[in-house]
N, C-alpha and C positions, 0 to 999 in steps of 0.2 A: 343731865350732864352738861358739860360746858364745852363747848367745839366752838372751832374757827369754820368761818362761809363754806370754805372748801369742802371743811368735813362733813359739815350736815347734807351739801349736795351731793355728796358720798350717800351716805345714810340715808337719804330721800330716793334715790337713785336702788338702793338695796332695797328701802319697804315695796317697790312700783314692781318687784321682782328683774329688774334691769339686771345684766349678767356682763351684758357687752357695750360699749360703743367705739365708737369711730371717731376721728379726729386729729387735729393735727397744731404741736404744742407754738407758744408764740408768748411773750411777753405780759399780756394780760391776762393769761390762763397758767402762768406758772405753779400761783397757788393751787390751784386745781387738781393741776397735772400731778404734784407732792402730794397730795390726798389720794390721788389715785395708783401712786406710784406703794403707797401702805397701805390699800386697799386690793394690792394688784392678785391675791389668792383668791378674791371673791370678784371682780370687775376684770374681764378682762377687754384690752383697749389695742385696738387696731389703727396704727397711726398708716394712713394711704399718703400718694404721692403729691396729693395735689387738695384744697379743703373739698371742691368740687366733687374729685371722688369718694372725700368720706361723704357728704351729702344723702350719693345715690348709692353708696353703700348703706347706711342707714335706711333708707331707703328699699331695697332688696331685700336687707334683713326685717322689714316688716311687713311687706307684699307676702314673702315667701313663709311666713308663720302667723300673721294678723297678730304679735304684736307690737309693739311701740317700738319706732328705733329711734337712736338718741345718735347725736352728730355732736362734737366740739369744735370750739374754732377760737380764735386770740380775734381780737378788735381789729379795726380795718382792714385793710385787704383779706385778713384771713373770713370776718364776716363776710364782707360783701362776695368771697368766692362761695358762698353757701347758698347764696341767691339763685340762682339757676336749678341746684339740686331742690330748696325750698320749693318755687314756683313748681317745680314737677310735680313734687308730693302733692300741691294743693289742686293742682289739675284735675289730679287723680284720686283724691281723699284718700292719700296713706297717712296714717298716724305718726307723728313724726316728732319730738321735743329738737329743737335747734339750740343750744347753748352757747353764747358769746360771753368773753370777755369783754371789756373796755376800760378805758385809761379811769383811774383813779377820780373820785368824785369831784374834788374842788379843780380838777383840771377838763371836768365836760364844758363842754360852748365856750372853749380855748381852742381850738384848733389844735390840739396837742399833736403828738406823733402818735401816728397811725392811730389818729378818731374817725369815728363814722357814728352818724345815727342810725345805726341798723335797726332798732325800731321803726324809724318812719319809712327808712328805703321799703322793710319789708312790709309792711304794713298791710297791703293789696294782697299777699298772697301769704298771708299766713290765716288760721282760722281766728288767732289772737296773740298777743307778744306782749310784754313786761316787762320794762327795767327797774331792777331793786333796787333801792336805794337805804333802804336798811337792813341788818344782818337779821335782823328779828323779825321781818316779812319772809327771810328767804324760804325758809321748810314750805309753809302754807303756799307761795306762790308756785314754787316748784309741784307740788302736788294736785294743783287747779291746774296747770300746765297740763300735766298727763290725763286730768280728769276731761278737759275741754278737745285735746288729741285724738283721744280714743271714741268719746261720744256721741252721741248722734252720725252724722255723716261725719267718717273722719276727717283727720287734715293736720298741717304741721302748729303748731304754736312756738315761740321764739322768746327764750328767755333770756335779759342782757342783765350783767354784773359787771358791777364796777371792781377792778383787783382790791379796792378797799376794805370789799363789802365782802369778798373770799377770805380777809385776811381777818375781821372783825370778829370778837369772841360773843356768842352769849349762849344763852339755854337750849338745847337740842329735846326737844319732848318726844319721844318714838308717837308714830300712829299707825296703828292698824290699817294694812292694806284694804282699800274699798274694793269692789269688782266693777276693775275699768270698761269689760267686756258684758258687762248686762245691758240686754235691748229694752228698749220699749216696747212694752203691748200696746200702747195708743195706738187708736187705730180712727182717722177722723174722714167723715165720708159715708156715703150709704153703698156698703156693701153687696146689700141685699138685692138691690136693682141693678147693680153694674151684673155682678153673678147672672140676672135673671133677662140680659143685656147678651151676656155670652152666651145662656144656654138658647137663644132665640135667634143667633148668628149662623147664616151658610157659610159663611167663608170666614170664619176668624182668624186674627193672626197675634202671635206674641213677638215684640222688639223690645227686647230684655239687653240690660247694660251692667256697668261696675258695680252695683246697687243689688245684684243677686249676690254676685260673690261675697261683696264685703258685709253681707245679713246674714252669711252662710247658709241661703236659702236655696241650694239645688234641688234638694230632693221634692222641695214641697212644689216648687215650681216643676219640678217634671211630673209630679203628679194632679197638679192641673192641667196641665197638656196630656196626660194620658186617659184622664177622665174624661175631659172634652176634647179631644180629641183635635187639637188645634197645633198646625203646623208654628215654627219659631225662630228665629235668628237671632243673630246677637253682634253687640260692640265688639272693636276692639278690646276693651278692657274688661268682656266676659267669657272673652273663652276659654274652654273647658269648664262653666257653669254645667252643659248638658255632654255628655259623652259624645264622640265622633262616631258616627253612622248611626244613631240612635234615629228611626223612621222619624221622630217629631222635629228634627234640627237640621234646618236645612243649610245653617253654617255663620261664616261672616255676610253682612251685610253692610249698604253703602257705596262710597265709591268707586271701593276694591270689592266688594263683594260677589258672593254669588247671583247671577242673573235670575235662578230660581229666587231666592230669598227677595230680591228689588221688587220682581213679578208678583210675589203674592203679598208684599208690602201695598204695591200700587193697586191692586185687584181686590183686597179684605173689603168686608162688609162691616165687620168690627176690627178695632186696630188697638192692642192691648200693648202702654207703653210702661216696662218696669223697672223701675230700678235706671232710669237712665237720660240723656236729660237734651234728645234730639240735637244733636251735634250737626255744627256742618257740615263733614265730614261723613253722615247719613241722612239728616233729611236735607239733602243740596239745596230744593227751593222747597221752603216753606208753606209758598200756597199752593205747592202741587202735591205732597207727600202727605200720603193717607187720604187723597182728596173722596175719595169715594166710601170713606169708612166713618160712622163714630171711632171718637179717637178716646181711650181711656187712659189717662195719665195717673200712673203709683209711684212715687215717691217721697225719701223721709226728710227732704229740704225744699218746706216751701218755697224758696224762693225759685224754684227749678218750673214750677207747674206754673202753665202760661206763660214763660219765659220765652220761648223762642217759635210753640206751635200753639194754638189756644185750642185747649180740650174740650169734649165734650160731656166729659167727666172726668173726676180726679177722686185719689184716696192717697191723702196722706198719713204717713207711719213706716213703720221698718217691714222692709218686703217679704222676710221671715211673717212677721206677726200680718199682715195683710193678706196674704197667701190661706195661711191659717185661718185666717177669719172665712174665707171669700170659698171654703174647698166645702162648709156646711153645710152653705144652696148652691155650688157649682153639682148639675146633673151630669150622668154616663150619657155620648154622644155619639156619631159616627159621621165622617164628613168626609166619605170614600171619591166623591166625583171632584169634589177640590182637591183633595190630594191627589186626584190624577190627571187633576189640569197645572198640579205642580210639579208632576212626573213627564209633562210632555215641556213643559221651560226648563227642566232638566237638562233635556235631550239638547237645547238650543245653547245651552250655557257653554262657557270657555272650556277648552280640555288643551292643556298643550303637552307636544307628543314627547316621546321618550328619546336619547340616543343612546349611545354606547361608545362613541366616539369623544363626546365634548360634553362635557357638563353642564348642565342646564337646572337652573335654578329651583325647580319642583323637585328633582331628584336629589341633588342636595339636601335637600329640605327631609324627605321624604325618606333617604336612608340613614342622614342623622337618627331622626326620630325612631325611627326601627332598631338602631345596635344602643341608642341608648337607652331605649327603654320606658314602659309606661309611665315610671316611679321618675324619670327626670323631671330636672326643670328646667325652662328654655327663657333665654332673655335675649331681647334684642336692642339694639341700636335703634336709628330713624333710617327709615328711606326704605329705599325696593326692597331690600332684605327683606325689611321688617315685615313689609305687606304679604313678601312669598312665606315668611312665617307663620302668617296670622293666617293665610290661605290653605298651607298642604300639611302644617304639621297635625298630625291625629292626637285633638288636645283630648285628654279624658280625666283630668283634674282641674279644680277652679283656681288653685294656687300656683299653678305649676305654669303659669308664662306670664312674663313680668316684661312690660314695655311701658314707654312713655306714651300716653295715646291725646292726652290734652296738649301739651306742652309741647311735641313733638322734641324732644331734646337728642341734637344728636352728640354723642357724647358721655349718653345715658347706660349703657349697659354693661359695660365693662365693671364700673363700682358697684352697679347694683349685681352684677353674677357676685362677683369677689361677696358684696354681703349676704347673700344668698347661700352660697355655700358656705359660708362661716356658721352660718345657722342651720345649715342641714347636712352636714359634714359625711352622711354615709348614701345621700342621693349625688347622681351625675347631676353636674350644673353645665348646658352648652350655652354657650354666649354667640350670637348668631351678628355677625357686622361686615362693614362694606370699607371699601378700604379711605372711602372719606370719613364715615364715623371713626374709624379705627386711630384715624389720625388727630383727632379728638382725645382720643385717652389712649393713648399707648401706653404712657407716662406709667400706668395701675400695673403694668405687668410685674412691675421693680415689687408693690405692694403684694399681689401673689406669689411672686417670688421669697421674698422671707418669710412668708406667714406658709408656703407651702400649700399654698391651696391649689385643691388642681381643677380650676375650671380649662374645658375646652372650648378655643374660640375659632370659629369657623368664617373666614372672612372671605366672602362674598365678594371678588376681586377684578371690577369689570374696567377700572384705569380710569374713572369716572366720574362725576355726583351724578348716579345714574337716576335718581328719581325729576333731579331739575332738569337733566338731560332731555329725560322724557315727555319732560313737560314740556321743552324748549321745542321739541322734536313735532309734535303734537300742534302746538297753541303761537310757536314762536318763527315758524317759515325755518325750520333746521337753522336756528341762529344762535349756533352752540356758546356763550358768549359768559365765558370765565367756568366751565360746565365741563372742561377736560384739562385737569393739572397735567398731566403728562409727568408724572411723579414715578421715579423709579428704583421704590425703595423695597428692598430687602427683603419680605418680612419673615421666610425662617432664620436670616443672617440676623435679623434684631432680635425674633426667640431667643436665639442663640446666646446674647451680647447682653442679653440682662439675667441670662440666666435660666430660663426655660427650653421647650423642645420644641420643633416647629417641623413643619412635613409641606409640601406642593404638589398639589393633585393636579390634573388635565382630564381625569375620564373619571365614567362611575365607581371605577372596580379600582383607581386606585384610590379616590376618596374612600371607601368605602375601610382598605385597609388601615386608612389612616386612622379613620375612627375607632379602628377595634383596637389599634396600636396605643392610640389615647388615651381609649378607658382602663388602661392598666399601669400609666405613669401615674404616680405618687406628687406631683406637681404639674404647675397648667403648663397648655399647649395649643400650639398655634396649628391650625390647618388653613393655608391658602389656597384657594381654589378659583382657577381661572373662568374666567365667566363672558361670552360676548358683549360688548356691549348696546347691542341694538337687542338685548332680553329686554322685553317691558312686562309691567305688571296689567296685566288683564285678568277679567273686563276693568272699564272703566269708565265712570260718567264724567265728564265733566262736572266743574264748581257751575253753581245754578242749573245743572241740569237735571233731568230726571232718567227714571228707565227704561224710557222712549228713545235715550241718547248715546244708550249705551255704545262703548269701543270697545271691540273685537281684536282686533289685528293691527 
């Protein structure tokens, strides 16, 4: 059949099973926009406040179902706002297609109105990007697009079109959907030693990352750890891979992490690293982390292994199929006296106390996650929040919390709840932020607002940037220094004024109504909750340090 550019990226968009994206219309996406506007009973298009939050709307919407989210945007400005949601995605290998417009063929490398080479800006953080330049490339690139997105380790891909080449007629040949979602069994490495490596470990340890969840390898990885009996932690960007309070999971590690979990990081005799890719943000110094252990590196981008710690083995392959291989020589073990030398750093680890009086950030935390329920999903912002998130909420799903954890984007979670609950429309979506993130995207409430979506955003309200604060506080002789705006806005008056419902807490018992008040509004809703601001996130190492260095108090 004979279609114009637009229509086939329609129809390409329908083979890949695409339903939804996100975006926002502009001058060199018009044809597009018309294609999808007669399209609009099978695509449906969520235009956000800002391109930034379709971005991480897209975004949201593929953390929170593992598949593909698709973003729109018009040529300059409207690309280059895509940049920031982009780089998150690649941080974090969400699967992601970016679609731009731009100016008409014969007028690229004219400086035209509103050109940009958004290929070469994005270049660095996409996994690979494209501008067509013929309408008879377009199907095929489109569909290498989604194929190179979803593969291997994910990541975004960026495809740029000239309005020309939207407008251009020629032959539209349907193609049978591939399965963007089959793994590799490759599996490259001597298995069989590493196995016979752990079963010959007193003290082994697993430091598992975004690389289990996105293999959707929980299970098998929990039952490596329940055959060998080997305690575990995890990234940021893995929790709820193992259930909370499950005896082998001793929680977040790192920074913010738990003291138990640094402790038996630093103390293993073998150090089992999967799915993840020793960030700075967990191994602080390099030549001191794992120092005492062979160190085994599993994952499915080499370019990760001997990147930043150099192993003393390595398997690379998909952590599904590596797991699988590696459970036919892993033996039944028991490793009762380490576990109860990790029972007594238990004892020593951070606890902070309860009140009743003032609201205190664990609590928050901790009765969200209770009235909403095991089946939520939880997104955060950057900053303190985020850490007391990653800290108390009881994750027990691998899909079910979506942050920015490379990137650190603050700004980030607002678009990605909103796509989130777009794509899961009968789970609670809480959106967890500070009232410096918040200020960041506010803009998206107007976007939930029409589309009706009711996430609840819980904004962590300490008058602040409480995490630079802390740091200031800490590392800087209290030299508080652009680190308290002294801002004093609104925020049920602005619920209010774009349209949503907004509540303000001071103790547990009235957050708590607030919550249950929440889950039964049929659109979002703000809860502000006042918060001291000398709460710090504890423990904490310092950057270069170890868990020798830990801070307490």
């Amino acid at each position: 059949m004979i279609l114009n550019g637009s229509e086939i990226l329609v129809n390409v968009l329908l083979e890949q099973g695409v339903d939804t994206v996100f975006g926002y219309p502009g001058g060199a996406v018009l044809n597009i926009y018309d294609a999808l506007y007669k399209y609009r009973d099978q695509i449906h298009h969520y235009m956000t406040a800002h391109e930034q939050g379709a971005a991480h709307a897209a975004d949201g919407y593929a953390r929170s179902t593992g598949k593909t989210g698709v973003v729109i945007a018009t040529s300059g400005p409207g690309a280059t706002n895509l940049v920031t949601g982009i780089a998150t995605a690649y941080m974090d290998s969400v699967p992601l297609v970016a679609i731009t417009g731009n100016v008409s063929t014969p007028l690229i490398g004219c400086d035209s109105f509103q050109e940009v080479y958004i290929a070469g800006i994005t270049m660095p953080i996409t996994k690979h990007n494209f501008v067509v330049r013929k309408v008879e490339d377009l199907a095929d690139t489109l569909r290498e697009a989604f194929r190179i997105a979803s593969s291997g380790r994910p990541g975004p891909v960026l495809v740029d079109i000239p309005k020309d080449v939207t407008a251009e007629r020629t032959t539209y040949t349907p193609a049978p959907r591939t399965d963007l979602h089959e793994r590799t069994t490759d599996v490259v490495g001597n298995v069989e030693e590493i196995a016979e490596l752990i079963n010959r470990a007193e003290r082994p340890f697993v430091y598992f990352g975004g690389g289990v969840r996105l293999s959707g390898a929980s299970e098998e990885l929990r039952q490596v750890l329940l055959t060998a009996d080997i305690p575990a932690a995890y990234t940021l960007m893995a929790a709820g891979a193992l259930k909370y309070g499950e005896r082998n999971n001793l929680g977040l590690m790192g920074m913010h992490g738990c003291y138990s979990a640094n402790c038996a990081a630093n103390r293993a005799d073998v150090l089992i690293a999967i799915g993840t890719r020793f960030s700075d943000r967990v191994a602080l110094n390099t030549s001191k982390f794992g120092h005492n252990a062979k160190i085994v590196h599993i994952d499915i981008d080499s370019g990760e292994i001997n990147k930043n710690i150099i192993a003393d083995y390595s398997i690379l392959g998909d952590v599904k199929a590596v797991l699988n291989e590696m459970m036919k020589y892993i033996k039944p073990a028991k490793h009762d006296s380490w576990f109860a030398q990790i029972e007594k750093w238990k004892e020593e680890d951070y606890h902070p106390t309860d009140s009743e009086e003032v609201l205190k950030p664990h609590q928050v935390i901790e009765t969200a996650c209770r009235v909403a329920g095991e089946d939520a999903i939880f997104v955060t912002d950057v900053g303190q929040h985020q850490m007391w998130a990653a800290q108390y909420l009881h994750h027990v799903k691998p899909m079910n919390f979506l942050t920015s954890g490379g990137l650190g984007t603050m700004g980030y979670g607002y678009g990605a709840a909103i796509g989130a609950q777009i794509a899961n429309p009968e789970v609670p979506v809480v959106h967890f932020t500070s009232d410096g993130s918040l200020h960041m995207n506010m803009n998206e409430l107007c976007t939930a607002v029409s589309y009706g979506v009711p996430v609840i955003t819980v904004i962590l309200n300490n008058a602040v940037l409480g995490m630079v604060r802390q740091w200031q506080g800490v590392f800087y002789g209290q030299r508080y220094s652009s680190s308290e705006p002294e801002r004093v806005t609104d925020y049920v008056k602005v619920a209010e004024a774009f349209g949503g419902k907004g509540f303000r807490c001071k103790n547990p018992a009235e957050f708590e109504e607030a919550m249950k008040l929440a889950m039964k509004e049929k659109g979002p809703v703000w809860i502000e909750c006042e918060i001291d601001r000398e709460e710090k996130v504890l423990p904490m190492i310092p950057a270069g340090g170890t868990v020798h260095d830990t801070i307490f108090n």
